[in-house]
N, C-alpha and C positions, 0 to 999 in steps of 0.2 A: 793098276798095281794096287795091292791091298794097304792095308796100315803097318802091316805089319813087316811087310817083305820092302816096304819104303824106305822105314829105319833102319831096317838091318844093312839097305844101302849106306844110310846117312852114316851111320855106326862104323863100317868098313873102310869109308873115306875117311871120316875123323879120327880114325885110331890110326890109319897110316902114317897122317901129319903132325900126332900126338897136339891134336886137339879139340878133346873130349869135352871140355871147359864149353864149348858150342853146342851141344847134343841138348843140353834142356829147352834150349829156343828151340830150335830143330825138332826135338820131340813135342816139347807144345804147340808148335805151327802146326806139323801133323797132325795131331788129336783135333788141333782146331779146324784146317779144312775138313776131317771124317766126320765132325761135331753138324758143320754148314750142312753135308748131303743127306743126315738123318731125317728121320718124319718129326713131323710138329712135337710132338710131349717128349720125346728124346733130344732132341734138338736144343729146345727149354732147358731140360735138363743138365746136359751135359755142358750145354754154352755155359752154367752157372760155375761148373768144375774150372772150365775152360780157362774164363776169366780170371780164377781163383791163379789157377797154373800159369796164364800168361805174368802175372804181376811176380811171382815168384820166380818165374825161369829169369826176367827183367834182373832180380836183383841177385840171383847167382851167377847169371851167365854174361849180363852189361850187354848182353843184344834184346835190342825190339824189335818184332818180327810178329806184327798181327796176322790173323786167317784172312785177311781179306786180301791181305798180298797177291800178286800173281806172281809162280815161280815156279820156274823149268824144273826141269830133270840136274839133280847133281851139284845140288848147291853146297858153295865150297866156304865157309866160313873159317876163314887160316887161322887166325887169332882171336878170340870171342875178349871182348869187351869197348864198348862204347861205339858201339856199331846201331846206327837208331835209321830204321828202313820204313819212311812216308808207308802207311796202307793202299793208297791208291798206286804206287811204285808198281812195275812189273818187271821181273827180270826172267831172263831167257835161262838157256840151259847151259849148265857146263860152267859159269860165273863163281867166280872166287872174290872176296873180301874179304880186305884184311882189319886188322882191328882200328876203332876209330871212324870209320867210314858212315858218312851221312846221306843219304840218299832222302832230298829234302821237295815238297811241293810246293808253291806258292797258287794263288788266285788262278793261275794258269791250266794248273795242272801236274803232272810228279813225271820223275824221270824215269825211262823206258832204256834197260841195259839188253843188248843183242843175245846170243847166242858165244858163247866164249870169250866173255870179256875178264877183264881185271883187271880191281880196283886197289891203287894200295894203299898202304897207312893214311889215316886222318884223311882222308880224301873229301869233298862233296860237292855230290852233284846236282845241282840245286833247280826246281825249276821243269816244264816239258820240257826236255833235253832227251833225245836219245843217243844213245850208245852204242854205233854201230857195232856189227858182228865182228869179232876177230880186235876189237879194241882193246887200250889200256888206259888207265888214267895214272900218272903218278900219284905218289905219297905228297902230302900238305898242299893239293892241287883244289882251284874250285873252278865249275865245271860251271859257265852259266851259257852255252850254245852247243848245240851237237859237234859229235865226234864222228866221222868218220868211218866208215868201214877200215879196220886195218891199218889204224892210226893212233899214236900216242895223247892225249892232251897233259901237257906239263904246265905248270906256273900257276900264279894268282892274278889275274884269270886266267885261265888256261889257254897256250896258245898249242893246234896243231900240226904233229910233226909224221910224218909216214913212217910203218914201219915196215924195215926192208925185210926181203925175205920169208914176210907170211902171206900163207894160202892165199887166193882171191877167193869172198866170200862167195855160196852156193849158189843166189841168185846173179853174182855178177860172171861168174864162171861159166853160167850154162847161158847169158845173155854172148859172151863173147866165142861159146862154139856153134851158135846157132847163123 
């Protein structure tokens, strides 16, 4: 998908939600991974723009969200401000957060959110933790052991609760028709 036909994604999701206040981060992450696949003296180049534009989208938008990030398809930023995203973090696809949300690494390593998770207010998730697929994390929750496929974590520290009624995630679906 090009740069340009990515945003016009980002741009369609966040004006639905009417939150546009997200789209600087969002548009600077893009510039900055299309910046990473450039040749050498563009690259140089642009990474200098890059930088300039990350520190600024930081102080309009209160999301950090470097190029180095790993991040799916359809990233959902509800609420933009104080949402600070560890760089070595990956998040999957279809993932919503909402404002306030720390996505934190330690000595260990950073946390790993599945494929249609969500995170909500002030949340964090601190630590190699992943996030299984089809997960939630509540608001003012901190998140120091995995989640689950399909499971809620709530409280400080967060304890595990299942949540009824959603899909069985892709790989467990096709392990129980096999």
């Amino acid at each position: 998908m090009s740069l340009l036909s990515t945003l016009a994604g980002d741009l369609k999701r966040h004006r639905a939600s009417q939150a546009l206040r997200a789209m600087p981060a969002l548009a600077t992450y893009r510039f900055g991974v299309w910046c990473r696949k450039q040749p050498t003296p563009v690259r140089q180049l642009s990474g200098v723009v890059y930088r300039a534009a990350l520190l600024a989208s930081e102080t309009v938008s209160g999301i950090y969200l470097d190029s180095a990030t790993e991040v799916g398809d359809d990233l959902h930023l509800i609420h933009a401000g104080g949402i600070n995203i560890h760089p070595a973090s990956r998040i999957g696809d279809r993932v919503g957060l909402m404002h306030g949300v720390t996505l934190a690494a330690d000595a260990r390593g950073a946390p790993v959110l599945g494929d249609d998770v969500f995170i909500g207010a002030n949340a964090t998730v601190y630590g190699p933790v992943t996030v299984g697929e089809g997960a939630s994390v509540a608001a003012n929750s901190l998140v120091l052991t995995d989640v689950p496929p399909n499971h809620m974590a709530i409280g400080v520290p967060a304890k595990m609760v299942p949540q009824f009624g959603k899909k069985k995630p892709k790989a467990e679906a096709a392990a129980g028709a096999a």
